[in-house]
C-alpha positions as CSV (number, residue, x, y, z in Angstrom):
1,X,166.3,55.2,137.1
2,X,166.6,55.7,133.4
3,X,165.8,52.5,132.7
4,X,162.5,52.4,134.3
5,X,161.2,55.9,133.5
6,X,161.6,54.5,130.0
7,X,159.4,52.0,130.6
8,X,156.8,54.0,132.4
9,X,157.0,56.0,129.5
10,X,156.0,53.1,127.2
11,X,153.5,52.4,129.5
12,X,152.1,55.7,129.3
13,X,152.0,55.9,125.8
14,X,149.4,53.3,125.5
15,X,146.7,55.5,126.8
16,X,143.8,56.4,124.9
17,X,142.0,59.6,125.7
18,X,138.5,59.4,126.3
19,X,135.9,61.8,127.7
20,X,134.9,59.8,130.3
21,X,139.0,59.8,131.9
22,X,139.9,63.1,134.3
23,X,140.5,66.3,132.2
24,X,144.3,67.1,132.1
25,X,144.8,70.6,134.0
26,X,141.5,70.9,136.0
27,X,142.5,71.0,139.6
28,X,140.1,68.6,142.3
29,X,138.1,69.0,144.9
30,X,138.3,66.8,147.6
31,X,136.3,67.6,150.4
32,X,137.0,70.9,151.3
33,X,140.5,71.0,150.0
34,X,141.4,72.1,146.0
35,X,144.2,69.7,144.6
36,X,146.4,71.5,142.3
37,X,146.3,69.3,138.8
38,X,149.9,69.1,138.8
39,X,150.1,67.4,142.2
40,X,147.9,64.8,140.7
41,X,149.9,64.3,137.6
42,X,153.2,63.7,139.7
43,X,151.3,61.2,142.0
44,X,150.0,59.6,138.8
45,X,153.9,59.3,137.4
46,X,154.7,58.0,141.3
47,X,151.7,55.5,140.9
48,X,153.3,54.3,138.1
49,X,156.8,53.9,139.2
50,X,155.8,52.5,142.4
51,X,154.6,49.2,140.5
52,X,158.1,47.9,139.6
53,X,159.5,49.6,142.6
54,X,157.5,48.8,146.0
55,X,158.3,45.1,147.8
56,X,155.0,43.1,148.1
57,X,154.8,43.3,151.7
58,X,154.3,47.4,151.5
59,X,150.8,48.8,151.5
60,X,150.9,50.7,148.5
61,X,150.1,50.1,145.9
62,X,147.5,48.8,147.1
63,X,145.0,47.3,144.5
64,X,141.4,48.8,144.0
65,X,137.5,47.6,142.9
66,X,136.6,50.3,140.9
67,X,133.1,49.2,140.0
68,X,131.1,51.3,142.4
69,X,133.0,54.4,142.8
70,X,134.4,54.4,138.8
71,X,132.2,52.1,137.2
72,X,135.0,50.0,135.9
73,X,133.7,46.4,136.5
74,X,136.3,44.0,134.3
75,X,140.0,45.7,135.6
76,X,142.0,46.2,138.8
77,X,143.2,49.5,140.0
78,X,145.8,50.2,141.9
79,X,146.0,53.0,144.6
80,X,149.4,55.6,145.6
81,X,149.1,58.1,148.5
82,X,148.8,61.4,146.1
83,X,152.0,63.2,148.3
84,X,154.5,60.2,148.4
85,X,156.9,60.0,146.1
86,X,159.2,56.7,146.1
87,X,157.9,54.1,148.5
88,X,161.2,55.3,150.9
89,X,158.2,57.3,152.6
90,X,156.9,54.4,154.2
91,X,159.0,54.4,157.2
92,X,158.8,58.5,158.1
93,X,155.8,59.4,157.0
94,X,152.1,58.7,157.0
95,X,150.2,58.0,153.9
96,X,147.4,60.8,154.9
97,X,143.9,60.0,153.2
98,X,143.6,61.1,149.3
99,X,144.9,58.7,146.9
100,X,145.3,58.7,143.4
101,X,144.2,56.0,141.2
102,X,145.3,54.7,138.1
103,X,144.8,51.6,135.7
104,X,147.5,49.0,134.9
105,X,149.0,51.0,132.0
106,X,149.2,54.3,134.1
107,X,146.6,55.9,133.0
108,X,144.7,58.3,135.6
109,X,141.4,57.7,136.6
110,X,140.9,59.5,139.1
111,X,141.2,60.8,142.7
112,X,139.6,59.5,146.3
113,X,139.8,60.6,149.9
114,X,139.4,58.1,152.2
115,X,137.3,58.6,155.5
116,X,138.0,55.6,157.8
117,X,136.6,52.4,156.1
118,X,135.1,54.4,152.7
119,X,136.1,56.5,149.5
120,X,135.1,59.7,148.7
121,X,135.0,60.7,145.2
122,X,137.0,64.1,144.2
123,X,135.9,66.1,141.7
124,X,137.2,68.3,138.5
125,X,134.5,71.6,138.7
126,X,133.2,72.6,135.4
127,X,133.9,75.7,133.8
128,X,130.9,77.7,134.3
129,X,131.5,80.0,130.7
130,X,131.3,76.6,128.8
131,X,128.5,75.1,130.8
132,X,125.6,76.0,127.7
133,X,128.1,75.5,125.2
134,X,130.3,72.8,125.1
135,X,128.6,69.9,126.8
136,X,127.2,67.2,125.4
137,X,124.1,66.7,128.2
138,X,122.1,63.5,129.3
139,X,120.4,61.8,131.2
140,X,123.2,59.7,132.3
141,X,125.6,62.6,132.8
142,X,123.4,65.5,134.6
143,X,125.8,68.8,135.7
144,X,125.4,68.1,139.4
145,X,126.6,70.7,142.0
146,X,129.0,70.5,144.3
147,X,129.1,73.0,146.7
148,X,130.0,77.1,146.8
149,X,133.8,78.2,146.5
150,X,134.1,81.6,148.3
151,X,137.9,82.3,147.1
152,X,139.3,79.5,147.5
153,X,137.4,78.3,151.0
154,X,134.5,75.5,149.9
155,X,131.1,75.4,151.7
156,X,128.5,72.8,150.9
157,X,124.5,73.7,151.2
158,X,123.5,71.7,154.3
159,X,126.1,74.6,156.0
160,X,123.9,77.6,154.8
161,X,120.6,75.9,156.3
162,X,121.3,77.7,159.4
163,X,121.3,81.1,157.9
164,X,118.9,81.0,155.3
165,X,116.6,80.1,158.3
166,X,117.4,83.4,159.5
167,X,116.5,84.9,156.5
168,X,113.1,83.1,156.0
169,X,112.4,84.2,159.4
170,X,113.1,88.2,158.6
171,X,111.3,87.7,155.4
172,X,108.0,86.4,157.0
173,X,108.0,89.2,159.3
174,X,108.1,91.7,156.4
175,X,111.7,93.1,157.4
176,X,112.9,92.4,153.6
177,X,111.5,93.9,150.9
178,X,112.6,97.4,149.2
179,X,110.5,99.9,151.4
180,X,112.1,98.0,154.7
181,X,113.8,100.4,156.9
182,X,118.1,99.9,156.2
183,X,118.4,96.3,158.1
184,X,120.9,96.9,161.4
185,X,122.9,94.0,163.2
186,X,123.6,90.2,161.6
187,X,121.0,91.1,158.6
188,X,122.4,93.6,155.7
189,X,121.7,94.9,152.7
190,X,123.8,94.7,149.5
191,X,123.1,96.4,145.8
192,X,126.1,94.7,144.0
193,X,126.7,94.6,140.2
194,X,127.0,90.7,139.9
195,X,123.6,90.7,141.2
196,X,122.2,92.8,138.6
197,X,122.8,96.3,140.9
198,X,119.2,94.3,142.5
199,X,118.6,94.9,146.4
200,X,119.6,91.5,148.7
201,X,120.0,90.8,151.5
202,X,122.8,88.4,154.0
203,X,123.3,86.8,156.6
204,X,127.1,85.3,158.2
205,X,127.7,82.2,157.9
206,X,130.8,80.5,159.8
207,X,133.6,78.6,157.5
208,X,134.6,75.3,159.2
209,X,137.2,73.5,158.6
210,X,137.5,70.3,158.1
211,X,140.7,69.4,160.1
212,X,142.4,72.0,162.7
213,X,144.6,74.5,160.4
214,X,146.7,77.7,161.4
215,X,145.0,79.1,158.4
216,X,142.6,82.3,159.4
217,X,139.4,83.2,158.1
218,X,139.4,86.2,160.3
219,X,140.0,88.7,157.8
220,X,137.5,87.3,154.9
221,X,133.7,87.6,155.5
222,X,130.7,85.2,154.3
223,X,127.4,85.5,153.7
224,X,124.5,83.9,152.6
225,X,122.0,86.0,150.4
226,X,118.4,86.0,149.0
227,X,116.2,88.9,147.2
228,X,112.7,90.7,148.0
229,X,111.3,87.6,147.0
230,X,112.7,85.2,149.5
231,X,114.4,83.3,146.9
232,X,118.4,81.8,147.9
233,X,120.7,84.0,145.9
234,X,124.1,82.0,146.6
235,X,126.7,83.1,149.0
236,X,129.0,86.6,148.9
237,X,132.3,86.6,150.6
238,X,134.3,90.3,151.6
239,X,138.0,91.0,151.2
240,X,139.3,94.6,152.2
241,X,136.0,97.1,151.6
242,X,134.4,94.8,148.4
243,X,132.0,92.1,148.8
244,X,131.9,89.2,145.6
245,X,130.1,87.1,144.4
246,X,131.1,83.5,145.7
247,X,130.3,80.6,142.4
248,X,129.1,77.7,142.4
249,X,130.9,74.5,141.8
250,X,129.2,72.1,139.0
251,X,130.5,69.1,137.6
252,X,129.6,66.0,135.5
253,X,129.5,62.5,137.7
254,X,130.5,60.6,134.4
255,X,130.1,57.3,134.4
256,X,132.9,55.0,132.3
257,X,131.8,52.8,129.5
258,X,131.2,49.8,130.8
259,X,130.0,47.7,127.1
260,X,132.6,45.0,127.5
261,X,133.8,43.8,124.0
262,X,134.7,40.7,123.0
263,X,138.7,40.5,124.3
264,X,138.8,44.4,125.6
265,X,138.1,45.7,129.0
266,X,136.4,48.8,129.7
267,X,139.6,51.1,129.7
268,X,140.0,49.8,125.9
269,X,142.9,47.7,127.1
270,X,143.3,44.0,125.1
271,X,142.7,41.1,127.5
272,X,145.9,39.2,128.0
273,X,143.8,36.5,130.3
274,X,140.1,35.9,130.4
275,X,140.5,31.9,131.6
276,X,139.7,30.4,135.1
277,X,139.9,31.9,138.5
278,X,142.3,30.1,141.1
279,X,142.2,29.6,144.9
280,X,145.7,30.3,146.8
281,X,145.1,29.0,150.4
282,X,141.9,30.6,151.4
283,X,141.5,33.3,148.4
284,X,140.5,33.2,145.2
285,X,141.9,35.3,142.6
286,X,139.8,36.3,139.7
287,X,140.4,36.8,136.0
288,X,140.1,40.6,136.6
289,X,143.0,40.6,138.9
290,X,145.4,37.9,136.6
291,X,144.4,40.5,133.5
292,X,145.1,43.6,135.3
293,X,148.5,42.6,137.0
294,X,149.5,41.0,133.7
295,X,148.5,43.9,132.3
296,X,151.2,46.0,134.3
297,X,153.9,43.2,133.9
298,X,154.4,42.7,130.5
299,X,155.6,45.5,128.8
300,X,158.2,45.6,131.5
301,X,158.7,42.2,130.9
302,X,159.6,42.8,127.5
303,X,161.6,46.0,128.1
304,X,163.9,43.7,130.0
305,X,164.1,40.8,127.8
306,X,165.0,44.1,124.6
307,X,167.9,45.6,127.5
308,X,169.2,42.4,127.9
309,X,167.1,41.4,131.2
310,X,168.7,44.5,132.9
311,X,166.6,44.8,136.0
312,X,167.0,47.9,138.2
313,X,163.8,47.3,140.2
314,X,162.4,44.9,142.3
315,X,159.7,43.5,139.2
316,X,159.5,41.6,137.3
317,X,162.0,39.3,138.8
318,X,163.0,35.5,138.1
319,X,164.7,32.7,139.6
320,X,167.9,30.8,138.8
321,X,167.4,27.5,137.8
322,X,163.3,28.1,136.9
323,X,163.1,28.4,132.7
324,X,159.7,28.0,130.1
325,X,161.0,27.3,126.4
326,X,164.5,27.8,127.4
327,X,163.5,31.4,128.8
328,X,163.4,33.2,132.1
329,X,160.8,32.7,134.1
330,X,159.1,36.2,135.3
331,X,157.4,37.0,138.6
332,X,155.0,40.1,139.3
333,X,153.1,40.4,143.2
334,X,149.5,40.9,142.9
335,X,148.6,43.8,145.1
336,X,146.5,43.2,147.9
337,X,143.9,46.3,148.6
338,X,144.0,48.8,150.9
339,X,140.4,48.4,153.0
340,X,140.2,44.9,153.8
341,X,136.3,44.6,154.9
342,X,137.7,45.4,158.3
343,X,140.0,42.1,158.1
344,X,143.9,42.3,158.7
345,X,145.8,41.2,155.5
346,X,148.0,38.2,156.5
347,X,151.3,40.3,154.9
348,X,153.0,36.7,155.6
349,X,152.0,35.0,152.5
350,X,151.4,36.8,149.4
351,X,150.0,36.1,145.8
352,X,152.7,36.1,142.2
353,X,151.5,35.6,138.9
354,X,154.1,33.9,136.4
355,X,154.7,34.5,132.9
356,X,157.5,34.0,130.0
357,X,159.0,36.3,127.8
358,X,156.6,36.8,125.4
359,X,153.7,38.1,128.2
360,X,152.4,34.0,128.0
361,X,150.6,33.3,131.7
362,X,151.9,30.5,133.1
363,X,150.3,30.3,136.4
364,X,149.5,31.9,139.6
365,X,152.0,30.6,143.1
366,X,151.3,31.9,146.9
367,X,154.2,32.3,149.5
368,X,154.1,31.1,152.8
369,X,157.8,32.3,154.0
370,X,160.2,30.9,151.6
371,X,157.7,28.2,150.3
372,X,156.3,28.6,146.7
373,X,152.7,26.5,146.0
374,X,150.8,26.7,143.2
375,X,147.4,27.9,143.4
376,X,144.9,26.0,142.0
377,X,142.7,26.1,139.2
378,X,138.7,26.5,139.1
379,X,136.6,25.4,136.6
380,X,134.9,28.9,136.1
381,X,135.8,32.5,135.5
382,X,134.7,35.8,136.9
383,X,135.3,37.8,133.8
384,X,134.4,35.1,131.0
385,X,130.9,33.9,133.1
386,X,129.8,36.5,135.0
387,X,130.7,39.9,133.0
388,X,129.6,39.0,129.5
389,X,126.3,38.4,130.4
390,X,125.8,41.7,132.4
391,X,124.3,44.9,130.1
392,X,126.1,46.8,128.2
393,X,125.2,49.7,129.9
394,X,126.0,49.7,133.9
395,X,123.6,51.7,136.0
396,X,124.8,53.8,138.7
397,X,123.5,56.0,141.2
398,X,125.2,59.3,141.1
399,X,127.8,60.3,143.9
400,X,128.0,63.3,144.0
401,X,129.4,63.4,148.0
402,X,128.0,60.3,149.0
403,X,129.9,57.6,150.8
404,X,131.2,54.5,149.1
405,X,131.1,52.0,152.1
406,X,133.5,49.0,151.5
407,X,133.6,47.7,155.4
C-alpha cells in the first residue's frame, strides 16, 4: 500500500491548478442532494488508486468522453463510484449513481449523476458575498442559477409554478396589496427584515424528494413569496416560530480550454502519443485513448523500474520471457466505458497497451481468453487529423440541468 500511495502521490503532484478545474472545498450539488467536498476528495484519491488496483474485467474504472459534458475533446477520463473505496466493493455492494471523474494524472474534474442511460452535471454554488466582486464575467461563463436551497432541502423553479399560480390568482383579484384585509387560510402575510421589513406575501409549497427517505420535512415549512407588486420574491422556509429567507444557488457553467497546442492536451498534459489509431477485432482505438492510458501508466511504470520493479498491484504488469532493449515489457488495460450506447461490453476480450521502461509505446494487443493479437495499425489519427483542425475555442451550450444523452 505504501508503495502505491507514493505513486499516486507523484501522480498528483503533476497537477496544474487552473480556474476552469472544481474549486477545492466547495461542496456539490447533485440533483437534490449536497455532496460534502471531502467525500469528493476521497473518491478522487480512490479514483486514483483504483487505476493500478481494479482487474480489467471490473466496471470501474470505467473510462469517459468528456467532450460534451466537460468540454475536454483530446483526453480520456476515467470514472469511480464517488462512495466505493477499494474495488473489494464490487461484490457487496452497488455502485449507486454519482461518480467522480478525474483525468489520467488524478486530477479532479468533476462530479456526474447518472440517470439510466445519461450524466447529469453536479455543481459547486457560488458564494453569493463574492458574486460582484471577485468574478471575472463573460459571455462564455454567465452566473447561471441553479435552484433555491431552503436549509439544506433544494427546490428547482418549475416546482414553485404551482404556487406562484396561486398567488397571481389572489393578486388579480386585488386580495394582495397593503390595504387588503389580513389574508386567512393557505395565503399569508410576512413583514420580515431580509425583505427589507417590506409587506409579502406566501404560499406552501411541497418538498419532494427525489428518492423515498425516512428523512421528514414535517417540522420545516416552505413557502413561495411575491410583494404588492406581483413580482416572485424567492422562497421562505420556517424552523421553530422564525421564518428565513431561503437563497438562491448560482454558479458558473465553465467551459475548459479547449486551444489544443502543439504536443499538449487541453488539461496541459504533454502528449506521450499523437500517431495512428488501431482496430482490435471490431474496435478502433483512437489516439485519445493510447495518450490518456499511457498517460496513467508511465509514471507508475517508472516508479517500478526506480523500486526495482516491485509491483504490489495488478498494473502495470509484464510477462516472462517478453523484453524491448533488454527491458521488461509493461502492460496497462484500457478501460472500457461505463454507458455503452445501450450495447453489452463483450467483458471476454479486452484492449492492453504496451510500453518499455522509459514510457516508449510499443503497441496496442486484444485478448480473446488466453490469446494475445496485435491490433492493427490505421493509416490516420483521431487526435493528429481531426483535432488540430477544430477552433481553438469549442462552443458549448450551457448545462445547467439539462441531460447529456449518450444512448
Amino acid at each position: 500500500m505504501k508503495s502505491l500511495l507514493a505513486v499516486a502521490g507523484t501522480i498528483i503532484s503533476y497537477s496544474v491548478y487552473t480556474r476552469a478545474y472544481p474549486r477545492h472545498g466547495t461542496n456539490y450539488y447533485c440533483g437534490k442532494k449536497i455532496i460534502e467536498s471531502e467525500i469528493v476528495e476521497r473518491g478522487k484519491s480512490d479514483a486514483c488508486l483504483s487505476l493500478s488496483g481494479s482487474p480489467w474485467w471490473v466496471e470501474f474504472p470505467a473510462s469517459l468522453d468528456g467532450s460534451k459534458i466537460f468540454g475536454i475533446v483530446d483526453a480520456t477520463l476515467f470514472s469511480w463510484p464517488l462512495y466505493w473505496q477499494s474495488v473489494n466493493e464490487v461484490a457487496g455492494r452497488k455502485a449507486g449513481n454519482l461518480r467522480v471523474i478525474i483525468d489520467s494524472t488524478c486530477r479532479l474534474i468533476g462530479v456526474l449523476n447518472r440517470i439510466d442511460n445519461t450524466y447529469q452535471k453536479c455543481i459547486q454554488p457560488l458564494n453569493p458575498n463574492s458574486i460582484s466582486t471577485s468574478l471575472e464575467l463573460s459571455l462564455r461563463n454567465p452566473i447561471k442559477t441553479y435552484g433555491i436551497d431552503c436549509n439544506g432541502f433544494i427546490f428547482f423553479e418549475e416546482e414553485l409554478d404551482g404556487a406562484y399560480d396561486s398567488l397571481h390568482r389572489y393578486f388579480v383579484a386585488g386580495a394582495i396589496s397593503d390595504q387588503s384585509k389580513e389574508p386567512n387560510g393557505s395565503l399569508q402575510s410576512h413583514i420580515l427584515s431580509e425583505f427589507g421589513n417590506e409587506m409579502i406575501w406566501s404560499w406552501p409549497v411541497q418538498f419532494v424528494m427525489e428518492k423515498k427517505t425516512y428523512e421528514s420535512t414535517r417540522k420545516i415549512l416552505f413557502r413561495a413569496t411575491i410583494n404588492r407588486f406581483g413580482n416572485k420574491m424567492g422562497m421562505i422556509y420556517k424552523t421553530e416560530d422564525s421564518w428565513r429567507r431561503c437563497s438562491v444557488i448560482s454558479y458558473m457553467d465553465k467551459i475548459q480550454k479547449t486551444a489544443i497546442k502543439k504536443h499538449k492536451t487541453a488539461v496541459d498534459k504533454e502528449l506521450l502519443y499523437e500517431d495512428n489509431d488501431f482496430q482490435c477485432g471490431d474496435q478502433i482505438i483512437n489516439a485519445i485513448t493510447i495518450n490518456s492510458h499511457l498517460r496513467a501508466a508511465c509514471p507508475r511504470v517508472w516508479a517500478l523500474v526506480k523500486s526495482g520493479n516491485m509491483n504490489e498491484y495488478l498494473y502495470p504488469w509484464s510477462l516472462s520471457g517478453l523484453s524491448h532493449n533488454s527491458n521488461l515489457i509493461w502492460y496497462w488495460p484500457i478501460r472500457k466505458p461505463e454507458l455503452s450506447n445501450g450495447q453489452e461490453l463483450d467483458n471476454s476480450k479486452h484492449q492492453l497497451i504496451s510500453l518499455g521502461n522509459k514510457c516508449e509505446f510499443l503497441g496496442v494487443y486484444y485478448l480473446v481468453d488466453d490469446r494475445r493479437t496485435e491490433c492493427r495499425k490505421l493509416n490516420k489519427s483521431l487526435l493528429s487529423l481531426e483535432l488540430r483542425t477544430k477552433s481553438a475555442n469549442l462552443e458549448l451550450n450551457p448545462l445547467k440541468r439539462k441531460y447529456i444523452n449518450f444512448a
